[in-house]
C-alpha positions in Angstrom: 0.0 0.0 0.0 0.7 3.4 -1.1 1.8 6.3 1.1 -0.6 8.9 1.4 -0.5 12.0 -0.5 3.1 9.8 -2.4 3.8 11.3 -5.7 2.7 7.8 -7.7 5.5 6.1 -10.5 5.9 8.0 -13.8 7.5 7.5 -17.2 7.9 10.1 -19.4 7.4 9.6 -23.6 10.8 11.2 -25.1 9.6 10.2 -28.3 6.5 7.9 -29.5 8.0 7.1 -32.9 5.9 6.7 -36.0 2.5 5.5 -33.7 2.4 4.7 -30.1 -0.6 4.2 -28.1 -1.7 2.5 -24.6 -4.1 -0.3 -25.3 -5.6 -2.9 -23.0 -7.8 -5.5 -23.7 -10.4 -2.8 -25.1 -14.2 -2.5 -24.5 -16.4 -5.6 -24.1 -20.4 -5.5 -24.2 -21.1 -2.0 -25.5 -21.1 -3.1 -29.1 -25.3 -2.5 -29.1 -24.1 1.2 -28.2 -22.2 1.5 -30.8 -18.9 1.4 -29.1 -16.5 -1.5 -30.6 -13.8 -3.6 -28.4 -10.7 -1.9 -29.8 -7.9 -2.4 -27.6 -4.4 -4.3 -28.6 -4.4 -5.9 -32.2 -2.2 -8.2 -30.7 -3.8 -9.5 -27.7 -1.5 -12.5 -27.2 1.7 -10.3 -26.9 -0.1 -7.8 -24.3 -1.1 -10.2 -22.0 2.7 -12.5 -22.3 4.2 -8.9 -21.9 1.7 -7.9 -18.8 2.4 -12.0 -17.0 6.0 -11.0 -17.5 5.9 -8.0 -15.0 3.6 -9.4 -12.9 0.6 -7.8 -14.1 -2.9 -8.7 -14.5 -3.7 -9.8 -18.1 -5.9 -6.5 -19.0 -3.5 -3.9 -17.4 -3.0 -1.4 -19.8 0.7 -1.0 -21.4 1.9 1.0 -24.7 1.6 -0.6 -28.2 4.8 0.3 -30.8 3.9 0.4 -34.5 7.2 0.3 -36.3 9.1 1.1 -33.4 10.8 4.5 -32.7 9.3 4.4 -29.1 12.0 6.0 -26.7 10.6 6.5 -22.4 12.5 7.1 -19.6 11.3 6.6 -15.9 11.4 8.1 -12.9 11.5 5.4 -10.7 13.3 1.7 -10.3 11.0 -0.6 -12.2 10.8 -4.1 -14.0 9.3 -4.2 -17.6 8.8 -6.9 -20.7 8.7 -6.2 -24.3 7.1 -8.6 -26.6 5.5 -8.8 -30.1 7.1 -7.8 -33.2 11.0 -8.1 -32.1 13.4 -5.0 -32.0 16.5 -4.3 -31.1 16.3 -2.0 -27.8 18.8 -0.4 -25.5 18.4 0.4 -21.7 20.4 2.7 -20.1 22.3 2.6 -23.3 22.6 -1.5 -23.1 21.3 -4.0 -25.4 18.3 -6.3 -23.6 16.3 -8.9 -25.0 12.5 -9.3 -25.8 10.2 -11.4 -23.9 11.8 -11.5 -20.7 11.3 -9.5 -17.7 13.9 -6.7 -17.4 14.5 -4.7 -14.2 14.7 -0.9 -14.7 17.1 1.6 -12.4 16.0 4.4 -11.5 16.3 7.2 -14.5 17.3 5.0 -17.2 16.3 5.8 -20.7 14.6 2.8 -22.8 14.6 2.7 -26.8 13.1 0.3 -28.9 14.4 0.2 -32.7 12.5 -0.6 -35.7 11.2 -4.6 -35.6 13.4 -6.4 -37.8 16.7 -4.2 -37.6 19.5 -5.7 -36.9 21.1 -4.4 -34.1 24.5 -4.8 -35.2 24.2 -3.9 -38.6 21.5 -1.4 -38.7 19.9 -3.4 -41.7 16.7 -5.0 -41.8 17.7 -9.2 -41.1 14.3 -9.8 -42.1 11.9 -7.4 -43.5 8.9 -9.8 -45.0 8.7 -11.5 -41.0 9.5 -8.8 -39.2 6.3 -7.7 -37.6 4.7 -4.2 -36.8 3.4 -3.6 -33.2 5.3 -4.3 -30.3 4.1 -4.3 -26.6 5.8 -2.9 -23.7 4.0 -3.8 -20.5 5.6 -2.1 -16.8 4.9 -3.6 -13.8 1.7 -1.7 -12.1 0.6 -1.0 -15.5 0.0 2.4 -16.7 -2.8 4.5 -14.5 -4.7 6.6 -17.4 -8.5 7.5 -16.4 -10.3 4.7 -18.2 -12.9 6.1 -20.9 -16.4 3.4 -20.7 -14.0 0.9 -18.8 -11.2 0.6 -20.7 -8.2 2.3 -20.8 -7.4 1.7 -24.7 -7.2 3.8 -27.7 -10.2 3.8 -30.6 -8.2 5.4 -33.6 -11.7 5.1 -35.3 -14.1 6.4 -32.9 -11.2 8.2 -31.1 -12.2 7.1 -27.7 -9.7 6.6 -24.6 -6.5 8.4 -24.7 -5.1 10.1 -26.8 -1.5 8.5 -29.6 1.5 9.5 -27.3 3.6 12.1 -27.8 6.8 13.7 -26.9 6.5 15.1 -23.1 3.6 12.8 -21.9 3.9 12.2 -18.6 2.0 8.6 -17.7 1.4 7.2 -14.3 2.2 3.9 -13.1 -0.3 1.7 -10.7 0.6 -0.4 -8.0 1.6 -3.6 -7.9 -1.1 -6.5 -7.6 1.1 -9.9 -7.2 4.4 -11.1 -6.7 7.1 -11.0 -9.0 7.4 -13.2 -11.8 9.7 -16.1 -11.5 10.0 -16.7 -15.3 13.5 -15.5 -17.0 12.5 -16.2 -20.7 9.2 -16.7 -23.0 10.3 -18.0 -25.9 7.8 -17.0 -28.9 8.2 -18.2 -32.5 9.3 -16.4 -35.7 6.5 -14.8 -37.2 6.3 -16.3 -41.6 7.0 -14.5 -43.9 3.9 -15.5 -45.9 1.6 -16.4 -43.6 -1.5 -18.1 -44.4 -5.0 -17.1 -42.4 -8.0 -19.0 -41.9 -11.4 -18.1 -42.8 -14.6 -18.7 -42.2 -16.7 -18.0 -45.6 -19.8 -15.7 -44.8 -21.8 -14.1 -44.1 -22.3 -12.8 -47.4 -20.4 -15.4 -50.0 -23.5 -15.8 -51.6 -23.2 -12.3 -52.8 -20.3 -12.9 -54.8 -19.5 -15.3 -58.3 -18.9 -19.1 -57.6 -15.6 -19.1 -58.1 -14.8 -16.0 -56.1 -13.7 -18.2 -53.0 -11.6 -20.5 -54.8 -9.8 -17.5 -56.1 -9.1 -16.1 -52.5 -8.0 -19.5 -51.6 -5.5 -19.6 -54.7 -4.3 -16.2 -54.4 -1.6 -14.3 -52.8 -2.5 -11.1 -52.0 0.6 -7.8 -50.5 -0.2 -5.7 -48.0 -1.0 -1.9 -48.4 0.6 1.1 -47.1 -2.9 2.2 -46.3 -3.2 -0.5 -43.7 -3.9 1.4 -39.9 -5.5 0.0 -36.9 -8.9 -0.1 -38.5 -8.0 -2.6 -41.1 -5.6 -4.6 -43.5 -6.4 -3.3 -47.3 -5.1 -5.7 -49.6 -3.9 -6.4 -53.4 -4.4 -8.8 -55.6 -6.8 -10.6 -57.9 -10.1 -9.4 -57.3 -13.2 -11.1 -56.2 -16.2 -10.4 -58.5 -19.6 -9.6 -57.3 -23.0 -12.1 -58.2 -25.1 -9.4 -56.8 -24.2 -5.9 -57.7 -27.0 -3.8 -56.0 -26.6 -2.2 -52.6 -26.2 -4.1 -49.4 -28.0 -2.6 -46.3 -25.6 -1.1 -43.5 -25.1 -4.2 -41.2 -23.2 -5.0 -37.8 -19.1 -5.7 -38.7 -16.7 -7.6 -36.4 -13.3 -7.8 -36.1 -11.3 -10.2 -38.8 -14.7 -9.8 -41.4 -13.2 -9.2 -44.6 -15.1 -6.3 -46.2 -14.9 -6.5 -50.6 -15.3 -2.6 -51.8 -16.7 -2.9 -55.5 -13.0 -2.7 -56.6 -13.2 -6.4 -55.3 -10.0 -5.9 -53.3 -10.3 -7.0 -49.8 -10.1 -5.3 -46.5 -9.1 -7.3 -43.2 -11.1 -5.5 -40.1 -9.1 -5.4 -36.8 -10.1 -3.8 -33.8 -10.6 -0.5 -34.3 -13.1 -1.4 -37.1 -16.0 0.6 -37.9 -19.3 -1.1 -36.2 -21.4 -1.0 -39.8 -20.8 -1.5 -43.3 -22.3 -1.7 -46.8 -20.2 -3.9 -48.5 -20.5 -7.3 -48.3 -18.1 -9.6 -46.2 -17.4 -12.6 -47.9 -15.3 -14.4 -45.1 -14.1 -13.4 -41.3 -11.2 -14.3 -39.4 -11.1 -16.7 -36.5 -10.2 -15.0 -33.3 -6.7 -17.3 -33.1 -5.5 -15.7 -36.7 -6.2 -12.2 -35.7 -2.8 -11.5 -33.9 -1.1 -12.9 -37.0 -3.4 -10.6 -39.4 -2.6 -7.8 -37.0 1.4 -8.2 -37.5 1.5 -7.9 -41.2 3.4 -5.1 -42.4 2.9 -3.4 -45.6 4.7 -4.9 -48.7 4.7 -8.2 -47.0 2.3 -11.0 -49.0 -0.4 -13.3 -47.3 -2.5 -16.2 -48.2 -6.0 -17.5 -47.0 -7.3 -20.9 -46.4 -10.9 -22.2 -45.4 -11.3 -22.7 -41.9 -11.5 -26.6 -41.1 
């Protein structure tokens, strides 16, 4: 237990890279308000980064897209870093990913682009390299939630706002032991990966051989790609039924065909209706995958068994 009146834990944002933002597990049960989950694209990586330090699962920590992220604290702590691997200095010393790391007192942390080598500068291995990485300090950070969650909605710009340089976040207390694990070893991500889909709800609405094309094809990843969604290109998948489609509920991991017949890939910060059909969706297991493609890199789909 605290101190009265103590000044509470603090780390300060020297510089939030190309995107940073604190995500949680995101918003559950307001979706008949409106009001999707959000919260991190990579929910595996959040909570092996928040067991690292100790943390509840749904403690809120800072989500890294393309690295860049540089914080110092004010205070001794212990933090993890997992997802998309970077190279990252504390204190101006190399440490490793996904493994708790104990923090003096003042020190500086920067994480590096994922996939630079850190000895070389170079990318080892841009087309498996990953996007967001998740960097979880013990206590977790103590933002006011917005409707119970303390993530960011890019989309319906709800919770708090991207980080920037001179944010000042507060830290929460402690509420378990320490960890006792040294290492969580994760595998490489591919550098084609192939995602499962479940076709429907609206296959019907497209050509018979629409789905055998999207299980055939490799499609690349577009620089427009954001939080909201994966647009991709490739072949395209034609229409049966060309009039309009009623605005209906979307989830995450529903792939959305725009009449260019070039599909879009919803993640969490996904708009809660459409009017394009969605021909397939995601299982909830090949989200975190979907949610680490980076732009350039190719994918593939299969049907869900």
């Amino acid at each position: 237990m605290g101190i009265a009146g103590a000044r509470s834990a603090t780390i300060t944002v020297v510089s939030p890279g190309p995107l940073a933002t604190i995500q949680d597990l995101g918003r559950t049960g307001l979706a008949h308000l409106g009001v999707t989950a959000a919260g991190a694209l990579d929910r595996p990586s959040l909570r092996l980064a928040n067991r690292l330090v100790g943390n509840r699962m749904s403690a809120a920590g800072i989500e890294c897209t393309y690295g860049g992220l540089v914080v110092t604290f004010d205070t001794s702590g212990l933090i993890a870093v997992t997802g998309a691997p970077c190279p990252m200095t504390l204190a101006g010393r190399a440490i490793g990913m996904n493994s708790p790391v104990e923090v003096p007192a003042g020190a500086q942390l920067r994480i590096g682009p994922p996939g630079q080598d850190a000895r070389t500068g170079g990318l080892a291995d841009p087309r498996a390299a990953g996007v967001r990485t998740y960097l979880a300090i013990r206590g977790g950070l103590d933002v006011s939630p917005v409707l119970g969650s303390r993530c960011r909605d890019t989309l319906a710009g709800l919770g708090p706002a991207p980080l920037a340089a001179g944010d000042v976040l507060p830290l929460g207390p402690a509420h378990a032991a320490p960890p006792v694990v040294d290492l969580a070893p994760q595998a490489r991500y591919r550098a084609t990966p192939t995602l499962r889909v479940i076709p429907g709800p609206r296959d019907d609405w497209f050509t018979p051989d629409a789905l055998a094309t999207l299980w055939a094809s490799t499609y690349e990843v577009s620089a427009d790609s954001d939080r909201i969604g994966i647009r991709l290109r490739g072949p395209a998948l034609v229409r049966r039924v060309t009039g309009e489609l009623p605005s209906e509920g979307m989830v995450v991991g529903g792939i959305q065909i725009p009449p260019d017949g070039q599909p879009v890939v919803f993640l969490a910060d996904h708009p809660v209706t459409g009017g394009y059909p969605v021909i397939g969706v995601l299982p909830p297991d090949d989200l975190p995958l979907a949610a680490q493609c980076r732009p350039g890199q190719h994918l593939r789909f299969t049907r869900a068994q």
